[in-house]
C-alpha positions as CSV (number, residue, x, y, z in Angstrom):
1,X,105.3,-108.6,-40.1
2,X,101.6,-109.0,-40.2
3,X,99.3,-111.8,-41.5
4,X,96.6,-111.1,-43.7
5,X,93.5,-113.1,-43.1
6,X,89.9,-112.7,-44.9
7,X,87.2,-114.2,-42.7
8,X,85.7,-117.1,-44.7
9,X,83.2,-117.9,-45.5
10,X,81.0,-115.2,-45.5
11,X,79.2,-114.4,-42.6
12,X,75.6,-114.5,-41.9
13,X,74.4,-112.0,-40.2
14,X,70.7,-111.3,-38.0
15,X,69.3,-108.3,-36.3
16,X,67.4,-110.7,-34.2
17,X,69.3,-110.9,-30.7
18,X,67.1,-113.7,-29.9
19,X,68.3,-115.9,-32.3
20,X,69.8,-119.5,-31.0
21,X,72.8,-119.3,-33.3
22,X,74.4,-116.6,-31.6
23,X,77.4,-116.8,-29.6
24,X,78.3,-114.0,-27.1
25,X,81.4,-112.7,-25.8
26,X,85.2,-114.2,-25.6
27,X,86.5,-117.5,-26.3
28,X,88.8,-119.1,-24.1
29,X,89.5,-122.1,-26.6
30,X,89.8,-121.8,-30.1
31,X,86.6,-123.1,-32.1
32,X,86.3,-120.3,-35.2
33,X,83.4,-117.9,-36.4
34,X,80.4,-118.3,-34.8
35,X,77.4,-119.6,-37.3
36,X,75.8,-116.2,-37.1
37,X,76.7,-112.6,-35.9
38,X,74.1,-110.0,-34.4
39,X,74.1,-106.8,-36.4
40,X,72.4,-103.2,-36.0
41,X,69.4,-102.8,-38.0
42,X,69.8,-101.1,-41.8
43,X,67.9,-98.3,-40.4
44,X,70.0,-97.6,-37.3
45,X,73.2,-98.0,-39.2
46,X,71.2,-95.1,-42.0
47,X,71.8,-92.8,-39.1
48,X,75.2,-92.3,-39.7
49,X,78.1,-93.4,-37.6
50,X,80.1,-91.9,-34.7
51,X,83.7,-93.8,-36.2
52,X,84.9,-94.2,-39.6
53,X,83.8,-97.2,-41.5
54,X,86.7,-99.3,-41.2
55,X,86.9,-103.3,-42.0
56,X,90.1,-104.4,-40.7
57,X,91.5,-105.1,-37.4
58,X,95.2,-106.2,-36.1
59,X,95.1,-108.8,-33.4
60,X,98.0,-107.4,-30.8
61,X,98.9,-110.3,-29.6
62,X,99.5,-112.2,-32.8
63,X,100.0,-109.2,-35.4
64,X,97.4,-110.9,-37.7
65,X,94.8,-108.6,-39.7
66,X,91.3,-109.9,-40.0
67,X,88.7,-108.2,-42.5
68,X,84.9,-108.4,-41.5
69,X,81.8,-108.0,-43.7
70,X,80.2,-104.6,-44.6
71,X,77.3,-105.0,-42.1
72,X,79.9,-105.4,-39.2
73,X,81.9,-102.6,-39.7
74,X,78.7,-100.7,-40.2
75,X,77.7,-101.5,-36.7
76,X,80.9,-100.7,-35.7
77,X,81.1,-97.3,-37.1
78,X,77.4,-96.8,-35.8
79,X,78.2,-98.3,-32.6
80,X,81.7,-98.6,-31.5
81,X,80.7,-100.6,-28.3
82,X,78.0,-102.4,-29.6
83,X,80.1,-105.7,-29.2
84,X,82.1,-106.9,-26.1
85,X,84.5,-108.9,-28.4
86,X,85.6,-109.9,-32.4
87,X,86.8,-112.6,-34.0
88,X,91.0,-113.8,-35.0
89,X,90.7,-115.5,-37.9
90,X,94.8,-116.8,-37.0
91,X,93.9,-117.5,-33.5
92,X,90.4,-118.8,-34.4
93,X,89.2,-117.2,-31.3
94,X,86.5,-113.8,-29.9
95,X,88.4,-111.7,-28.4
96,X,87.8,-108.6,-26.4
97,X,87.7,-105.0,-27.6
98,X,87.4,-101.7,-26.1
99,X,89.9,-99.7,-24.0
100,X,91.6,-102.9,-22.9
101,X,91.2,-105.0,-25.4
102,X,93.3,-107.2,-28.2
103,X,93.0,-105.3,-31.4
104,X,93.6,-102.2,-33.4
105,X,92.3,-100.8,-36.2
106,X,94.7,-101.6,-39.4
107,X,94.3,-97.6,-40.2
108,X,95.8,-95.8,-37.2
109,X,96.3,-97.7,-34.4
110,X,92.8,-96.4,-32.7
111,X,91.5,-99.8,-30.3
112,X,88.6,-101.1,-31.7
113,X,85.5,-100.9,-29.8
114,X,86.2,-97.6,-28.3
């Protein structure tokens, strides 16, 4: 059986990967969201996306389901390997995606990031 987590608050987002608030790539101690997460631009995500638009993830190792903001999954969708890992709102700790990484998407089983 799953657990089904929102992340909260909501997250702020920036298309600026310059900016000091950013965090980048796994945790190896939990420490929750980061304060801000880098996005794609409105106009590159207006392209259209190579994946379906999809907002929620299972974490493999603990089963728990996280659901991320619009913008996210938009970069996602746009960019499936636009980010290196994602957050566990149960765990409290980035993660990594792709071909060998810790989650799934909720519709399908598909890893997330690939």
């Amino acid at each position: 059986m799953s657990t089904h987590i929102t992340m909260e608050p909501a997250v702020r987002t920036t298309t600026d990967p310059t900016d000091p608030q950013l965090t980048h790539g796994p945790d190896t101690e939990p420490w929750g969201q980061a304060e801000v997460y880098l996005i794609l631009s409105y106009a590159e995500r207006a392209k259209g996306f190579v994946r379906p638009l999809r907002a929620s993830y299972r974490h493999i190792p603990c089963g728990t389901v996280t659901h991320m903001d619009t913008a996210l999954a938009a970069t996602f969708a746009r960019d499936p390997a636009f980010y290196s890992s994602t957050y566990c709102v149960q765990c409290s700790l980035h993660r990594p995606v792709g071909e060998h990484g810790e989650f799934e998407w909720t519709d399908g089983g598909d890893k997330v990031g690939t």
